[in-house]
C-alpha positions as CSV (number, residue, x, y, z in Angstrom):
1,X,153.0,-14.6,124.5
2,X,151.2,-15.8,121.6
3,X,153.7,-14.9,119.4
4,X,156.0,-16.9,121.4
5,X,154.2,-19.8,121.1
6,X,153.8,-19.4,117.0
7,X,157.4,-19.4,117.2
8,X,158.2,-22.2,119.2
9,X,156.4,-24.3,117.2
10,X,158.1,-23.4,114.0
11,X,161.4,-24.2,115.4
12,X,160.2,-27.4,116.6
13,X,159.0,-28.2,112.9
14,X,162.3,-26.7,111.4
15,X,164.8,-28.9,113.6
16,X,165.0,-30.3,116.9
17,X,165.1,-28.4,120.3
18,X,167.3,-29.2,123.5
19,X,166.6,-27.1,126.3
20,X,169.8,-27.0,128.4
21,X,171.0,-24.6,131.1
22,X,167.8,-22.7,130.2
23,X,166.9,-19.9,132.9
24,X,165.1,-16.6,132.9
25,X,166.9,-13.4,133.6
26,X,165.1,-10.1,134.4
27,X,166.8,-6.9,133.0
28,X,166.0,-3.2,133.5
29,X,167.7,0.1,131.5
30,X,166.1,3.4,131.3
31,X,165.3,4.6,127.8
32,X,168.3,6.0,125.7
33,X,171.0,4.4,127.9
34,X,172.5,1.0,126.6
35,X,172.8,-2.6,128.4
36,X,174.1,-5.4,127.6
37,X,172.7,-9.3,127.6
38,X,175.8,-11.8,128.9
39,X,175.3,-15.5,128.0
40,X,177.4,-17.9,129.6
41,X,177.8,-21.3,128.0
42,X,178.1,-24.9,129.0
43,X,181.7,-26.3,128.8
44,X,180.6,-28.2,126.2
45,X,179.5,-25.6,124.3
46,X,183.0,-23.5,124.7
47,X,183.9,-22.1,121.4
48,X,180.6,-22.5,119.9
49,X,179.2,-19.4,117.7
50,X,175.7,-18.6,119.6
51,X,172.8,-16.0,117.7
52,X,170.7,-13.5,119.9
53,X,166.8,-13.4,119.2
54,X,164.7,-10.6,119.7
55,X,161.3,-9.5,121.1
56,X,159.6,-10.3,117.6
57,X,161.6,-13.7,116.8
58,X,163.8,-12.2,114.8
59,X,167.4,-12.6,114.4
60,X,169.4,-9.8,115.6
61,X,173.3,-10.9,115.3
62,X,174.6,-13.8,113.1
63,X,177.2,-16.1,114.5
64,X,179.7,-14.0,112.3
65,X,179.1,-10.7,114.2
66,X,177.1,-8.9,111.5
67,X,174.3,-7.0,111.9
68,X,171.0,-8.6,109.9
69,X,169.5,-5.2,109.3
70,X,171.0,-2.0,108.2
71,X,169.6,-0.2,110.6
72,X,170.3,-2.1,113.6
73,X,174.2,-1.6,113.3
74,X,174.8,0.7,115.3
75,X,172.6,-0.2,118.3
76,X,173.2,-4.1,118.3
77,X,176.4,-5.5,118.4
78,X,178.1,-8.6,119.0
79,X,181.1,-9.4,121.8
80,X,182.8,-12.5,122.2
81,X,185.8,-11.7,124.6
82,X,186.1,-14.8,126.1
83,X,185.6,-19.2,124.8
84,X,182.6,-19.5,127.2
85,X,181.2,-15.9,126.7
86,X,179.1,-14.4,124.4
87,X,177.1,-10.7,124.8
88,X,174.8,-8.4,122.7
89,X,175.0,-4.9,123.3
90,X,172.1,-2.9,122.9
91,X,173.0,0.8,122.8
92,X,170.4,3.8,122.7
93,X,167.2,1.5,124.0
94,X,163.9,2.7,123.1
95,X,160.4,1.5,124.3
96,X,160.3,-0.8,121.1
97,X,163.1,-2.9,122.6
98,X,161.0,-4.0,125.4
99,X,160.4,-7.5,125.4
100,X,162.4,-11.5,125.7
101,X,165.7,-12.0,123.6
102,X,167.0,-15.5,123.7
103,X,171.0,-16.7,123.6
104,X,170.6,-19.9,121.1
105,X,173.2,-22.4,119.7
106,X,172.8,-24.4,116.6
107,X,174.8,-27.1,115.7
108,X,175.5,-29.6,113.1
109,X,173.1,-31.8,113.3
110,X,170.1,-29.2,112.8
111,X,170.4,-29.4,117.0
112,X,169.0,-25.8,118.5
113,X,170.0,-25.1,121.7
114,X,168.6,-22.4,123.7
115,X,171.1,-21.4,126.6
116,X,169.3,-18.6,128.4
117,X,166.5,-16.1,128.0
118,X,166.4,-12.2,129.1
119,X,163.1,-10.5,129.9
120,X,163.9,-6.6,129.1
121,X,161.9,-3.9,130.9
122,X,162.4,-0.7,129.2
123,X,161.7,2.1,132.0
124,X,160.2,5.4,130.6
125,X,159.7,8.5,131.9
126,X,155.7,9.3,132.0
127,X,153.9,10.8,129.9
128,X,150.9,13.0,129.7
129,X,148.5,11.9,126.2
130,X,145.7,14.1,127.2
131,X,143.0,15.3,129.9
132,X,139.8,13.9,128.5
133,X,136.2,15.5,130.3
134,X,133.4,13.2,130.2
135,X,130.3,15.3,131.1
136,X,126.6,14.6,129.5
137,X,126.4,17.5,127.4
138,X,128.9,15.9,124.7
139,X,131.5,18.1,125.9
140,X,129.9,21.2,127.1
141,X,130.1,22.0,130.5
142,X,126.7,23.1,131.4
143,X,126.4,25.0,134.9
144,X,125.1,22.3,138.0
145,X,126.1,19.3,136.7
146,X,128.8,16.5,136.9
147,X,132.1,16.2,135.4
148,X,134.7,14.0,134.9
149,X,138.3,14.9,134.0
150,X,140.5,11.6,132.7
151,X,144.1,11.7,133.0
152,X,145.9,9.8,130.5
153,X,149.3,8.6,130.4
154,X,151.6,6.0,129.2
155,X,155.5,5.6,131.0
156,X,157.1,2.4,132.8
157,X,156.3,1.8,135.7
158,X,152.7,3.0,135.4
159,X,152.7,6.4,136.6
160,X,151.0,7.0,139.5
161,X,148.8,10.3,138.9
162,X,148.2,13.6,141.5
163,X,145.8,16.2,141.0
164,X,146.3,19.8,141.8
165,X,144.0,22.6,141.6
166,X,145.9,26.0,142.0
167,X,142.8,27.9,143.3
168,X,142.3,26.0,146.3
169,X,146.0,27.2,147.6
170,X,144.3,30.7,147.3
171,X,140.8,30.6,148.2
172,X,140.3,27.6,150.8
173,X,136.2,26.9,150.3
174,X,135.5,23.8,152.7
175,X,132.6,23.2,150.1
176,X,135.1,22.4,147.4
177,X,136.9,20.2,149.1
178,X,133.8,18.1,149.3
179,X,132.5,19.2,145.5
180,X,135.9,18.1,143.8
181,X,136.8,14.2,144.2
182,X,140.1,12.6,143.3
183,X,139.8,9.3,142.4
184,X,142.8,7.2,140.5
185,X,143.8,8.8,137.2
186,X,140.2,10.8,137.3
187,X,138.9,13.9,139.1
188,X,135.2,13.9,140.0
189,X,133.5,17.4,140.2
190,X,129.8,17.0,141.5
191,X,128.5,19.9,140.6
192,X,130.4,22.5,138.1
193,X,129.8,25.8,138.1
194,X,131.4,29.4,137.6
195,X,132.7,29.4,141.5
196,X,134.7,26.4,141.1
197,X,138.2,26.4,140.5
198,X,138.8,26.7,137.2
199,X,142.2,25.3,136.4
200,X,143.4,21.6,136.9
201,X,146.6,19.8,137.0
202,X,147.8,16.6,136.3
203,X,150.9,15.5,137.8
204,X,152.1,12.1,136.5
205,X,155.0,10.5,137.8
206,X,156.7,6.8,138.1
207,X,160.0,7.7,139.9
208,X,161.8,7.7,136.7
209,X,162.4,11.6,135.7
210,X,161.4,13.8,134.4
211,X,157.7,14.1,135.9
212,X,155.3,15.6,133.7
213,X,152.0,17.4,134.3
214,X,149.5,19.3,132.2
215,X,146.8,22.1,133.3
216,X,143.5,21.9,131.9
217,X,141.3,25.3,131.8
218,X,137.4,24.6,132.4
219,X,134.6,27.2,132.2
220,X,131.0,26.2,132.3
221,X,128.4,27.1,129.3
222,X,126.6,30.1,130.9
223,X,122.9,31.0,129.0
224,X,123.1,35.3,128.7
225,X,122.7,37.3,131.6
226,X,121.8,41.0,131.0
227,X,121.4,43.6,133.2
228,X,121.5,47.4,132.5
229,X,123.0,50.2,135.0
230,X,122.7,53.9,134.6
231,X,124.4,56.7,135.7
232,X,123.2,60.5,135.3
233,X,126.0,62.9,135.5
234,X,124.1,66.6,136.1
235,X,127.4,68.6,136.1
236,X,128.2,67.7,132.5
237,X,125.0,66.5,130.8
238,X,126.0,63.2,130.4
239,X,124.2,59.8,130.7
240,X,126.5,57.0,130.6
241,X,124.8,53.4,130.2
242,X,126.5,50.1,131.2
243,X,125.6,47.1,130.3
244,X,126.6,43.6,132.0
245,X,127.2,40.6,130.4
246,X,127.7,37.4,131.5
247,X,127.4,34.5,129.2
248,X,130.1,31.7,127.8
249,X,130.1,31.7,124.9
250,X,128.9,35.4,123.7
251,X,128.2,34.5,119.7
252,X,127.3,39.0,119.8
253,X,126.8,42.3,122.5
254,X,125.1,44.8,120.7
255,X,123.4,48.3,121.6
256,X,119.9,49.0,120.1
257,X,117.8,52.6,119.8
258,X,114.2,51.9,119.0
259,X,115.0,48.4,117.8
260,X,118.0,49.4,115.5
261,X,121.7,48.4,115.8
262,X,123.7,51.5,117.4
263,X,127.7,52.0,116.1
264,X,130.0,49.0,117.7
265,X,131.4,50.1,121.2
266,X,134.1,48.6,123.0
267,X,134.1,45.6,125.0
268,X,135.4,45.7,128.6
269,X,136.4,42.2,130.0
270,X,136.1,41.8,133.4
271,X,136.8,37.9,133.5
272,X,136.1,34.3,131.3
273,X,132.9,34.9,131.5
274,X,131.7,38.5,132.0
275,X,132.2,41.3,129.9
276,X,130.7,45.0,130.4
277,X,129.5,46.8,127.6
278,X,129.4,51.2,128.2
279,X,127.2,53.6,125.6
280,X,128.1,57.8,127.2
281,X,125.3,60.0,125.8
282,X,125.9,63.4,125.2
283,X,123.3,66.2,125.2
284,X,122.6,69.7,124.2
285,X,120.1,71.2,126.7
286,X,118.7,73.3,124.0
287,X,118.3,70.4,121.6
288,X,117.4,66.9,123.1
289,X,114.9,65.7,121.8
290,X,116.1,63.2,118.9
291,X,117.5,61.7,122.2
292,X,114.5,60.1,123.2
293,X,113.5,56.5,123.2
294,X,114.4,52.7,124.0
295,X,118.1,51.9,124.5
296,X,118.2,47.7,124.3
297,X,121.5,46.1,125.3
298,X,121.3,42.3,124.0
299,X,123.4,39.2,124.0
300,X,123.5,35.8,122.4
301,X,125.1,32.4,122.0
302,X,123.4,28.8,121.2
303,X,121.1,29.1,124.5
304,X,119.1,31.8,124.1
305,X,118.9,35.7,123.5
306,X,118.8,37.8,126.5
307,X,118.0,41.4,126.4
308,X,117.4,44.3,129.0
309,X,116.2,48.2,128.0
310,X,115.7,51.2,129.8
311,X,113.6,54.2,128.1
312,X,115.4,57.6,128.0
313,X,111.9,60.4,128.2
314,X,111.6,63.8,127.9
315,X,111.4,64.0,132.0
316,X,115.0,62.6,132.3
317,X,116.5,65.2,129.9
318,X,114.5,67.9,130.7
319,X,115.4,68.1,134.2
320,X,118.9,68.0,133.1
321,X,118.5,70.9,130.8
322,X,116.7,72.5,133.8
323,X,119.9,71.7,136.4
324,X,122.4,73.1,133.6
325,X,120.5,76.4,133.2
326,X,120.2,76.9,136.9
327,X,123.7,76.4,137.4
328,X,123.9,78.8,134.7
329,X,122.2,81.7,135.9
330,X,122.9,81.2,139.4
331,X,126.7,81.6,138.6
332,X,127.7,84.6,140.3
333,X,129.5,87.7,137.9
334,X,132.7,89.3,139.1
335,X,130.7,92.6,139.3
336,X,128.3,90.7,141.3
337,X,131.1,89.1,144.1
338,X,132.7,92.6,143.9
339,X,129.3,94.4,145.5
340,X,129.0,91.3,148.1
341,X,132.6,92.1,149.9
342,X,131.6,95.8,149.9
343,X,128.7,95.2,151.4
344,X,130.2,92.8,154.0
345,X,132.3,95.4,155.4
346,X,130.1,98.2,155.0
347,X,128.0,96.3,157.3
348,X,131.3,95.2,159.6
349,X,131.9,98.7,160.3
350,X,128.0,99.8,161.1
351,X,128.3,97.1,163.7
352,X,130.9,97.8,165.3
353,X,129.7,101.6,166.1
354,X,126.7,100.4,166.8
355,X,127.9,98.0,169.5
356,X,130.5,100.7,171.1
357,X,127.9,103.2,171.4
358,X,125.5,100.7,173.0
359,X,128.4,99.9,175.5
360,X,128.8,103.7,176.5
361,X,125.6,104.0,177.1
362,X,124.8,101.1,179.5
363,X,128.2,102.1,181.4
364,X,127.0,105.6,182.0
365,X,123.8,104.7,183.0
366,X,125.4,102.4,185.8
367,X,127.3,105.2,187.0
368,X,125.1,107.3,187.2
369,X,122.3,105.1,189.3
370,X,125.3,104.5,191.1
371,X,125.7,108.1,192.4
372,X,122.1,108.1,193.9
């Protein structure tokens, strides 16, 4: 508008304006197609050469149908098919072209005329700059506290913006519902923590395709957690330790025996933010004892260092050893399964006699009292 002005003026100092005919017309073209600016003139003014004037003041076509700059030429071009008509064709619009062009006749006398003005909206498609978070932490997303995710976007019209959160199709939590706020281009989550949703989508659109959208992935900043499970398998002397991690970020995981760094093991990752970290030891029952001592699982990031132990003593191995050797030893030979099924039918057959003879016996007898 200013700039409109600053021009105005100048050609008011440069040579004397007549308004005539002088009306507004309101044009629309999506970006990349072309449209074209018709100027009718005056009967008076049949015949007359006329010059089109951008956005910027600038002259775009001389009266002689050539192009002013080099690399307008093939986008702006000049039509005069009929005495009273006069068009400019814009082919291949871009955002840039946005703005009011003017149809303008100058005569003889230093006279400028201006016949009729266009006001060009250029529609765009929208388009997503970025998903800004404002949170107090400077960008990290501590656990318990609000954030704020920003939208951006730029497109004509305005697009209108729709927030999605995939999660909640899946896992319908009435708390979230109240939790995560929508409100304009922003989404307001009261109180962030690892059980919210972690993905969120911006759709932008302004009718004019295509839409676009953009996800962005949030996982709060989580101090260590450690905790240490054990599990004693008897049947093959082993003693597997796990440890549980759950921190974001996790700067290091490490194993420790008696304060000293153990050889790397390998991470298991259960999700964004929890990891599990497994140490097998292996025993002979003859020879244990270098086994003993403190096993320390620890984890850090920029909060804190977090560590939990458990102490491996000569009364858990020993009554491993003890188990192994029992099992040992009480492992029955072939000799010794061989003796056991002849003895099981030694005594089968023993019983059997026995029990007929009792039988014979106690029938006799009946008979027998029977006579009497």
């Amino acid at each position: 508008m200013v700039l409109t002005v600053i021009i105005f003026i100048l050609l008011l100092f440069s040579s004397s304006i007549v308004t005539f005919d002088d009306y507004l017309e309101k044009l629309s073209v999506n970006t990349g197609e072309a449209t074209t600016l018709i100027c009718d003139l005056p009967e008076r003014y049949f015949n007359k050469p006329v010059d089109f004037y951008g956005p910027t003041g600038r002259l775009l076509v001389l009266k002689t149908g050539e192009n002013i700059g080099s690399d307008d030429r093939t986008r702006f071009m000049l039509e005069h098919k009929y005495a009273w008509t006069w068009s400019l064709i814009l082919s291949d619009v871009s955002e840039e072209d946005a703005g009011e062009y003017t149809c303008r006749i100058s005569t003889d006398d230093r006279t400028l005329t201006i016949i009729k003005r266009f006001d060009l909206t250029v529609l765009t498609p929208p388009k997503i700059i970025d998903i800004t978070i404002e949170s107090n932490n400077n960008g990290i997303l501590i656990e318990n506290e609000q954030i704020v995710l920003k939208c951006l976007t730029r497109g004509v019209p305005q697009p209108k913006i729709h927030w999605d959160i995939p999660a909640q199709k899946i896992i319908s939590n009435e708390n979230h519902k109240h939790n995560i706020i929508p409100y304009d281009n922003k989404l307001i989550i009261r109180n962030f923590s690892r059980t919210t949703p972690m993905n969120y989508q911006c759709i932008a659109d302004n009718g004019i395709p295509p839409r676009d959208t953009r996800t962005r992935h949030l996982v709060p900043a989580i101090p260590p957690e450690v905790t240490v499970q054990t599990t004693i398998s008897r049947f093959s002397s082993q003693i597997l330790l796990n440890c549980t991690i759950i921190a974001r970020p996790l700067r290091s995981a490490k194993w420790k025996r008696n304060r000293i760094e153990m050889n790397s093991t390998k991470r298991i990752e259960i999700n964004d933010y929890t990891i599990q970290l497994p140490f097998l030891i292996k025993f002979d029952p003859l020879n244990y004892t270098n086994l003993f001592g403190m096993y320390e699982c620890e984890a850090e990031n920029q909060f804190k260092v977090s560590k939990a132990y458990i102490i491996i003593n000569e009364s858990i191995l020993s009554d491993l050893a003890i188990a192994k050797q029992d099992r040992i030893s009480s492992s029955p030979t072939y000799a010794q399964i061989e003796l056991l099924l002849n003895c099981s039918l030694s005594l089968s057959y023993d019983f059997y006699v026995i029990l007929f003879i009792n039988i014979f016996i106690v029938t006799y007898s009946s008979g027998f009292y029977n006579k009497q």
